[in-house]
N, C-alpha and C positions, 0 to 999 in steps of 0.2 A: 141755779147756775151763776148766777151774777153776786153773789154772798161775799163777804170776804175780803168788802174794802181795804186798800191799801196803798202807798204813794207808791209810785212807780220810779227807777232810771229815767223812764223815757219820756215821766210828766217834764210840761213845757211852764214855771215857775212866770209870774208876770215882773214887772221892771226892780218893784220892789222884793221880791225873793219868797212871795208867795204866791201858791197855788189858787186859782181862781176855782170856785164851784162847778163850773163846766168842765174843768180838767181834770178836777178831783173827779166827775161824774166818769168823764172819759176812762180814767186810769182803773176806775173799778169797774166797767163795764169790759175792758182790757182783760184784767186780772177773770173776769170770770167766765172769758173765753178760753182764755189759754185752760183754766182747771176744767171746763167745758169736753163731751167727747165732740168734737169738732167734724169729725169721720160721718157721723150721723145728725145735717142741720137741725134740729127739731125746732118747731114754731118760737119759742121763747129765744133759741141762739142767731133765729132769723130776725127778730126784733130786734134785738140785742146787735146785730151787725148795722142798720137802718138806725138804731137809736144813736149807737157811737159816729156814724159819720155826720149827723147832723152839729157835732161840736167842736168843728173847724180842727180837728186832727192835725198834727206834726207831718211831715212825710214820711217820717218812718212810724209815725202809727198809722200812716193811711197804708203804707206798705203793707204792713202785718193784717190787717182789716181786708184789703184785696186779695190777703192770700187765703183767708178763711172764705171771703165769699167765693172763692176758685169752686168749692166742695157744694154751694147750694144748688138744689137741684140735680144732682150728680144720677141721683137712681132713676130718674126722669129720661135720663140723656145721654145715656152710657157712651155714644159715641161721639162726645167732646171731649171723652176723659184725654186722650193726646195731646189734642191742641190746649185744654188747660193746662195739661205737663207741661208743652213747650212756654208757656207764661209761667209758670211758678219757674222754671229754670232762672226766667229772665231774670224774675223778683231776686233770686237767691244769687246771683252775679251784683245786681243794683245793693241788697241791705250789705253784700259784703264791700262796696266801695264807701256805704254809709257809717260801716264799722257799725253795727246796730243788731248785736248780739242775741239779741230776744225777737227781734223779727224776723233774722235769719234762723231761727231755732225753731219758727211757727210757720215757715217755708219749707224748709226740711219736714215739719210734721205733715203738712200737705200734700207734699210729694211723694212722702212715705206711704197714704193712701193712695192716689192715682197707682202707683206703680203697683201696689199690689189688685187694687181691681184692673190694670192691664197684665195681669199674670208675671209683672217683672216681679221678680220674686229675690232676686239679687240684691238687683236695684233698691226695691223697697226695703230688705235689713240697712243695708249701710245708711238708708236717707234717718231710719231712726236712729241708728246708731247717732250720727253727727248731729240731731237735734238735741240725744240724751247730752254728749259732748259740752253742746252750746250750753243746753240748761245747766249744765253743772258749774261752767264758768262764769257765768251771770248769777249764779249762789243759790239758783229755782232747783234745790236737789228733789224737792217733791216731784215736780214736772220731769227731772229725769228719770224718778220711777216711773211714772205714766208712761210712759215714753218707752220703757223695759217693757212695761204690761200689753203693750201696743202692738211690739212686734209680734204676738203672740197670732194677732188678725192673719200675717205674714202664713203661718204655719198651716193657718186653717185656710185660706182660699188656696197652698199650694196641698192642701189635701192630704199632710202629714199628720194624722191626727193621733197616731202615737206619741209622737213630740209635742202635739200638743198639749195632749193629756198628764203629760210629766210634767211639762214646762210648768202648766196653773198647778199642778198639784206642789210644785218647789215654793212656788209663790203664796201660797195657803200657809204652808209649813212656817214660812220662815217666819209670817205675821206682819208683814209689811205695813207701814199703814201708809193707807189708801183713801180715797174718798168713798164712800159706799157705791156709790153707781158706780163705780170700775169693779170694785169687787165683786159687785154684783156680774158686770162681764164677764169675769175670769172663771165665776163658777158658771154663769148659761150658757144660752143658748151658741156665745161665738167663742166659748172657755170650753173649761171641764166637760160639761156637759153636753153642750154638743160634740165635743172627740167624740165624745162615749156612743152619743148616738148614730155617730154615723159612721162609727167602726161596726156598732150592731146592725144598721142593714148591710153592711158588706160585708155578716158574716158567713162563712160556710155551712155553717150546720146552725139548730133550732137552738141547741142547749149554749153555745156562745152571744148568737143573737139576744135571745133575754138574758143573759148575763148583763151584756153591755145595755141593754134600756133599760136593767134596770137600776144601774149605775147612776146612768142621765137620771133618771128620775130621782131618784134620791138626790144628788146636786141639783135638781132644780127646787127640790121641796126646800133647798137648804138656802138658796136665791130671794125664795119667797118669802121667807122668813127674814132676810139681811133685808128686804125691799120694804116689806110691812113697818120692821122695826123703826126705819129712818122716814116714812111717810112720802115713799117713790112709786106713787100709785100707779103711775104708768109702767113702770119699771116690775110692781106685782102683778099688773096685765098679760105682760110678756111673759112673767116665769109661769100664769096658769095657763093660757095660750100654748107655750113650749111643752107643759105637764097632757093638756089635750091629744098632742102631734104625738107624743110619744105614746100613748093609752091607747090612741088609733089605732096604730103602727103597731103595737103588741095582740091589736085583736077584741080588746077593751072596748066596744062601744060606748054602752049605757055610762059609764065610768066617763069616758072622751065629754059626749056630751052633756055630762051636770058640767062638769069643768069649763067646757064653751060657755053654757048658760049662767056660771058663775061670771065669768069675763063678761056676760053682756051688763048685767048688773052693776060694774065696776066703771070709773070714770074714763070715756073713749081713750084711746090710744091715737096719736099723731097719724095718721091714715098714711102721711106719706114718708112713714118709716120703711127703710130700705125691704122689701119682699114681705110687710107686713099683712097685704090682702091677699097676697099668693099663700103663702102660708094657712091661712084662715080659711079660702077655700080647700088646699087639701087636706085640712083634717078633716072637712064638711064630707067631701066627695069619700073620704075615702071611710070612714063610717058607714055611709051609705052602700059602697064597694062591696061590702061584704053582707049584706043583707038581700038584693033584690039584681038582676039582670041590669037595671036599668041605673042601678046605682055603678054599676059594673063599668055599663058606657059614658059614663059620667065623669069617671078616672081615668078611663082612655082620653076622652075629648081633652082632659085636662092636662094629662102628659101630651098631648099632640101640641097642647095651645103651649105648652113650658120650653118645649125646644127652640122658639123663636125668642124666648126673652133677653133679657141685656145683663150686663156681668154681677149683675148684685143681684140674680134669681136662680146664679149656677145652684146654691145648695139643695134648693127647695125642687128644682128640675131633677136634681139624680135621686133625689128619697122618693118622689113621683116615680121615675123609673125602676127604682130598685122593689118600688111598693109591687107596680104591675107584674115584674118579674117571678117577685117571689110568693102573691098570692095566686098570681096564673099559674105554675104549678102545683100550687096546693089542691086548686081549685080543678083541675085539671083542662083551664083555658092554655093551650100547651101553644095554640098558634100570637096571641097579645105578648105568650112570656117570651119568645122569641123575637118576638117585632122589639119589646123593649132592653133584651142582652144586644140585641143588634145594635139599637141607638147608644148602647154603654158602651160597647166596643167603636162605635165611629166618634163616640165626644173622645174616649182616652185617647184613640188615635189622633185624633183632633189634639186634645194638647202635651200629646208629644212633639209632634210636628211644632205647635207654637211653641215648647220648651224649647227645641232643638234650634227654632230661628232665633231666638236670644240669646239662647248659648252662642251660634255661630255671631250674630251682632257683638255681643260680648269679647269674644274673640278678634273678632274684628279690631273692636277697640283698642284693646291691649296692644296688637302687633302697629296699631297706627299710633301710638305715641312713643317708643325707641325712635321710629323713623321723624316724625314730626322736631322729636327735642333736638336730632341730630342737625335735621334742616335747621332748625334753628341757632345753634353752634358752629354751621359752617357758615352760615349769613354773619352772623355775628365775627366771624374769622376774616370772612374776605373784606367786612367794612374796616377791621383795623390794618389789616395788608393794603387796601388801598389809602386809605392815610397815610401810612409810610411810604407807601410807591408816590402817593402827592407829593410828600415834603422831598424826599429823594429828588425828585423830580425838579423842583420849584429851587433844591440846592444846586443841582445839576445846570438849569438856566440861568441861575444867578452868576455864577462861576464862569459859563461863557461868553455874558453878554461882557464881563469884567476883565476876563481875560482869554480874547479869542486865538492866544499864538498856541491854547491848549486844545485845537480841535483835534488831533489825535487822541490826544487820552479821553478828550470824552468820548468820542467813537468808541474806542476799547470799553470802556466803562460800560455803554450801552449795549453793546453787544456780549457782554457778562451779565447785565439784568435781562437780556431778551432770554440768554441761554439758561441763567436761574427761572423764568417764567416758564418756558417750554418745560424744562424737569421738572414741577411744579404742577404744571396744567399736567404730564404723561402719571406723574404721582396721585393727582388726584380723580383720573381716568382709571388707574391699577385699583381706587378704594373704591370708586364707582360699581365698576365690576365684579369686585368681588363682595358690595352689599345688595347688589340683583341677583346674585350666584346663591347668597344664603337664602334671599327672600323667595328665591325659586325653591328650593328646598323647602322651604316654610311651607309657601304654596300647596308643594307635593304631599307634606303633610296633613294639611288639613284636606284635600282632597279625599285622602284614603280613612282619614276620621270621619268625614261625611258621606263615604261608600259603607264604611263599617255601621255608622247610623241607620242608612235605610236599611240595608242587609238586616238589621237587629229588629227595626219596627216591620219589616216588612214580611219576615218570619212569624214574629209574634201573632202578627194578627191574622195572618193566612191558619196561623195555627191554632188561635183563640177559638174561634167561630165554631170550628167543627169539632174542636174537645168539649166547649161547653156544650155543644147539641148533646155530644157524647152524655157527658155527664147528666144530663135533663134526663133523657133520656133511661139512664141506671137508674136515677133516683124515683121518676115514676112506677119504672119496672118493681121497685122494692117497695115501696109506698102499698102499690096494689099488690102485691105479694104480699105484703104484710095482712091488707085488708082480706084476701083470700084465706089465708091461714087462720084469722077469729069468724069469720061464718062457718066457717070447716069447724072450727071448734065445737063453735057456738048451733052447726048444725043450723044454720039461718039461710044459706043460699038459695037462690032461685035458679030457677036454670036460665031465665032472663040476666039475673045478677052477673052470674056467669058468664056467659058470652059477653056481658060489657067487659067484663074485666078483661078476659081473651082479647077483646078489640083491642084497649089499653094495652095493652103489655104488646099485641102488635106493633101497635106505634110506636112506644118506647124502643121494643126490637128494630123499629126502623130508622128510628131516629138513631140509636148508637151506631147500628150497620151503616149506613150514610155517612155521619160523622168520622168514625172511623177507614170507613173507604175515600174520600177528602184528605184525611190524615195523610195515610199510604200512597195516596198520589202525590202529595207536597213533597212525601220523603223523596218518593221516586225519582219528584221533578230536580230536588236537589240534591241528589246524589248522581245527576245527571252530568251537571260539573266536574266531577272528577273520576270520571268511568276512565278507565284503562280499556287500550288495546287488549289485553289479555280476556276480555271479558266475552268477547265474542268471535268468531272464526271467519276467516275471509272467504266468499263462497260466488259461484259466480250465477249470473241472475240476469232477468230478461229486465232493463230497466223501463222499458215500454210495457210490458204487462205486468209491472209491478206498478206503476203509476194507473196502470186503466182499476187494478184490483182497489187500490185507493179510493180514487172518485166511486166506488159504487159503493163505497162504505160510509161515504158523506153523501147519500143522495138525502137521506133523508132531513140532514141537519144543511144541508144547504137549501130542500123545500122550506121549510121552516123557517130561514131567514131571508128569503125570495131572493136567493142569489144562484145566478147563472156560471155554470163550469164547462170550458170551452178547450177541448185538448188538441194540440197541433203535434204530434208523434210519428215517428215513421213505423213501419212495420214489429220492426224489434231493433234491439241496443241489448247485445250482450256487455257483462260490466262484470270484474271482481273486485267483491266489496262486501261490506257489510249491511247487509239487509235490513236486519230490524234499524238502523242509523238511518237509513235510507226513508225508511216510514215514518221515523221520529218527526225528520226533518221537513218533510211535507205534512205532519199531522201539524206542529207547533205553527206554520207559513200559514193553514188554514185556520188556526183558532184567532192566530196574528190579525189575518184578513178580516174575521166574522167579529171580534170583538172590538178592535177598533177602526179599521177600515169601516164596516157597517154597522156602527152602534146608530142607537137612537133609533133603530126601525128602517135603516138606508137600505136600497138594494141594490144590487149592480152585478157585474159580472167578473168573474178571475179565469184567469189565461193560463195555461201551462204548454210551454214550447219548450222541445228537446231537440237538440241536434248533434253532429258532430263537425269539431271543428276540424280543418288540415288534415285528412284524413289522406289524400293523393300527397298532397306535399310530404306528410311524414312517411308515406311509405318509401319516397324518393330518396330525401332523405336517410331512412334505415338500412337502404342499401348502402348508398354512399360511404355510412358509418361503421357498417357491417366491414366495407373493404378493407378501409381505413382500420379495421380492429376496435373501434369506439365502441360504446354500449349505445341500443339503438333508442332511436326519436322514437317519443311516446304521445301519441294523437288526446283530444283533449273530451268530453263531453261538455255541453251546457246546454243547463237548464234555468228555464226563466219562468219567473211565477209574477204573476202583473193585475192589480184590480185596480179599477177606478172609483174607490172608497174616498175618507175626506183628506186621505194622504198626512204627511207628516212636519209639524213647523218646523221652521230653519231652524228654531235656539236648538231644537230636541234635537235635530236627526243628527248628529257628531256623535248624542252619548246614549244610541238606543241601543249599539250591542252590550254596554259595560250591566254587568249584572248587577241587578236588584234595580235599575232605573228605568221607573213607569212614573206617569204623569196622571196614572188610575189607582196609585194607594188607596187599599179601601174599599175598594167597588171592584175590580175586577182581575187583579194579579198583585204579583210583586215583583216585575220584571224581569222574569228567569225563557222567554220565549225564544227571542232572536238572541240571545246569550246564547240558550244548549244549539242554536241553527249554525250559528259563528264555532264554536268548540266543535262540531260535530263536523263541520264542513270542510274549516281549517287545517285543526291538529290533527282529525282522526283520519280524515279522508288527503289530506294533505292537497287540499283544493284554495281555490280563492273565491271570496262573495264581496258584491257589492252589492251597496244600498240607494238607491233615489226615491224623491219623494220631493213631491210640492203641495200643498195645502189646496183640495179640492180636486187634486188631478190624478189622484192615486197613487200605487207605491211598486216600483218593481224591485226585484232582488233578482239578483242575477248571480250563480254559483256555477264555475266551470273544476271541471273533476278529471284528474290523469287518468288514461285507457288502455291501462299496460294490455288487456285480454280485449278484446271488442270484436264485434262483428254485426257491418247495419242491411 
């Protein structure tokens, strides 16, 4: 790493116009950082930062030296990666007032990592881009390719790994030259090779998955061989390492394991290379996985121990995941492959939701600098207007003190600058206006982009869950099907044999049946939003013994969540309306109440009072209006539904009827509840609902309904 002597721009020459020995030391210790991968400190790039600063460094070489040590330690501490962001930003302000081209080019390189291990994935193209930029104006065009080769990391932690696999494959093509250890990258395990691999466990079917490992594999034997040739012992470490993880994963033991034991044999590896022990135990555990029970819970413990890791162990956490998945159905451990689809479906949710907050941050950004440049243009506008209104001014007392027989005309005079002022100040109230008038609009837009967002995520995953069961579920059914059909053949079955397989295909039948019944209710729930009047017929109904029929049909789902149901009705309430609307709307108020009203095991009680309002006044009135020829007063019902659950915060409760908004993405809806209660209550029934709630004190909804038909 440190190879490659050469004087530098930024060497600091002594009186007489030569370089002193300690500078020359410095400037190649410099030079063989920057050809260095910096992204990953290894032991020699650590010395290499300790050695250079003991030889009294320039400020702008100490700058560039602060910006690489920003990166030491980083896989340690994942969660200072920000606040070193916010320091490399500084640096990158400071080398640009230094005018100091090469160390704002090795800030930009720094940057370019954080952001992508904080999933800014924007952020981090552009930070390369602008370091390849610098390099090239500074004459470092090799460091510019680096720099192209780099973004590449960009692609692979956002999980593109089609792009990615084009990308190194352009770069192979073209013959770039390169230093070997990057080429080496471009073909392994964070290049070619890993796309390959981690598009083959996330493929659909068997005959794609070994396609693709065995892609990786071949690009890694071909790593091995660029690493051997140049004498990058560590660097052939990793490509037999990487050849293991893929032999695993294909089913390969005996094969995984010479390979491990060939790597013990070979010279240690940096221990504290980014996810290099995590790695090494799952090709351990997952060998084992496939041989004995015990090997089995060994890969579970290990995906359980991956999900808490820190951002430079996401890769090796979802090939653990994806491992569980897809040998638990092989295996036919059908309840682990589901525990690990479930944790695949909550990290993708997971980083949607983070996409989606940097995109909006992003956004954000954008719409804050028109406004910002403008404040700036108008500051800048009213300090030259007051300059001239000075001097105007400072003419205007000169002139009176000189000649006071003119106080008329300066009167006039002033009261022409007061009336230019006033038109002026009403002008720039008229622009005022109408830049909150557009930014209001702006507003309105991004709102309904960010309705459209959850709506999109919040579909997806209500609807992932229960197709994937689905689909688990088809493919066991055939798996054993298939199995049924060679004993049949083969005339091998047992009648033992037999009923296991019947069991299986049971559960497979149930699992699709389930999945499927999930499915059908999602559609239900959301095709609940646009139901028409026409869809159902107005009938008229006891609305007190339609509510007692209710509660007896939750008796058992409210023993179960030790909640008490307490009804305050009068005899009867005749009502025309629609009935099945009528059950919706008190079924969704009771799922409302039991799942977050009393999550976490809470218990309490829910209220239902009925009544009628104005029921003498209206009839007074109907006369009244009858004489008169009006159309008569029409008396009112309300009903109130009330529990003392944990209630609801003030940010939320404004935006708990707009649909798709829940604060339980994930875990328990996607906000379509008090949405169809509001649609149902409102538009269909042509009634009014309010909402209250305070945090700890419960939630009432209170919904009153016209009573053209009634009788109590």
């Amino acid at each position: 790493m440190t190879s490659g002597a050469r004087s530098d721009p930024q060497d600091e020459p002594t009186s007489d116009g030569h370089i002193t020995p300690g500078a020359a030391e410095l400037a190649r210790l410099l030079h063989g950082l920057r050809q260095s991968q910096i992204e990953w400190p290894a032991e020699q790039l650590r010395d290499d930062l300790r050695l250079a600063g003991t030889y009294q460094p320039s400020p702008v070489q100490a700058l560039e030296l602060e910006a690489y040590g920003l990166l030491q330690g980083i896989g340690r501490e994942p969660a200072s990666a920000l606040q070193r962001l916010r320091r490399a930003r500084e640096l990158q302000q400071l080398a640009m007032t230094l005018k100091a081209p090469l160390a704002e080019a090795a800030v930009w390189r720094v940057m370019h990592t954080l952001e992508s291990l904080l999933q800014m994935f924007p952020a981090s193209l552009h930070s390369a881009g602008m370091a390849a930029s610098l390099y090239l104006q500074a004459g470092e065009e090799d460091m510019a390719q680096l720099m192209t080769v780099q973004r590449n990391s960009v692609l692979f932690h956002a999980e593109m790994y089609e792009e990615l696999g084009a990308s190194c494959r352009q770069l192979l093509e073209e013959g770039t030259p390169l230093p070997p250890a990057f080429r080496h990258r471009i073909l392994g395990g964070a290049g070619a090779a890993g796309a390959a691999f981690s598009l083959g466990i996330r493929a659909p079917d068997d005959e794609t998955f070994e396609r693709h490992l065995e892609d990786s594999i071949r690009l890694h034997r071909e790593a091995l061989a660029l690493a051997e040739a140049h004498g990058l012992d560590a660097l052939a470490s990793v490509s037999l390492t990487n050849m293991a993880i893929v032999e695993a994963t294909r089913g390969h033991a005996a094969l995984s394991r010479a390979l491990m034991e060939e790597v013990q044999r070979r010279p240690e590896v940096d221990p504290m290379r980014p996810g290099w022990k995590e790695w090494q135990r799952y090709c351990t555990v997952l060998v084992r996985a496939q041989q004995d029970e015990a090997g089995w819970q060994a890969l579970m413990d290990t995906a359980r121990d991956y999900m808490g890791q820190g951002l430079n162990r996401v890769p090796v956490r979802d090939a653990c995941l994806y491992a569980v998945k897809r040998l638990g159905r092989r295996c036919g451990r059908m309840g682990d492959a589901l525990w690990a689809s479930e944790r695949l479906n909550e990290l993708q949710q997971a980083s949607y939701r983070k996409l989606a907050h940097t995109l909006s941050d992003t956004v954000d950004a954008v719409l804050e600098r028109p406004h910002l440049m403008h404040e700036r243009a108008t500051l800048a506008q009213r300090g030259s207007d007051l300059e001239n209104s000075l001097a105007q001014r400072n003419a205007e007392l000169s002139d009176t003190l000189a000649r006071l027989q003119a106080e008329i005309a300066i009167r006039q005079a002033t009261e022409v600058a007061l009336q230019k002022a006033h038109d002026e100040l009403e002008a720039q109230v008229r622009q005022r206006s109408a830049q909150l008038e557009q930014a209001m609009r702006t507003l309105m837009q991004h709102e309904k982009q960010l309705a459209l967002s959850r709506m999109v995520a919040g579909m997806a995953h209500e609807m992932n869950t229960p197709l994937d069961n689905a689909r688990m579920g088809a493919s066991l059914i055939g798996e054993r099907a298939r199995q049924l059909r060679l004993r049949l053949a083969g005339q091998t079955l047992r009648r033992s044999e037999l009923d296991d397989l019947l069991v299986q295909l049971d559960g497979g039948s149930d699992l699709i049946d389930r999945g499927l019944a999930r499915v059908a209710q999602l559609v239900q729930r959301f095709k609940t939003l646009g139901l028409s009047d026409e869809l159902q017929e107005r009938s008229e109904m006891d609305l007190c013994a339609l509510i007692r029929q209710s509660a007896s049909s939750w008796r058992q789902a409210l023993l179960e969540a030790g909640v008490e149901l307490r009804l305050d009705l009068p005899g009867r309430c005749l009502y025309r309306g629609y009935p099945q609307d009528i059950q919706q709307v008190l079924q969704q108020l009771l799922e409302n109440s039991l799942i977050h009203g009393f999550r976490d095991g809470r218990q309490g009680t829910i209220w239902i009072d009925l009544s009628v309002e104005g029921l003498e006044e209206t009839t007074l009135a109907t006369a009244g209006a009858q004489a008169r020829g009006e159309p008569p007063a029409v008396p009112t019902v309300q009903i109130c539904w009330r529990d003392d659950g944990v209630g609801i915060a003030g940010e939320h409760l404004p935006r708990v009827l707009e649909p798709f908004y829940t604060t339980q993405m994930g875990r328990t809806g996607v906000g379509l509840g008090l949405t169809s209660v509001h649609k149902l209550v409102v538009e269909r029934m042509s009634g009014e609902l309010t909402l209250q709630s305070q945090p700890g004190q419960g939630t009432l909804v209170r919904m009153r309904l016209p009573m053209p038909f009634q009788e109590v």
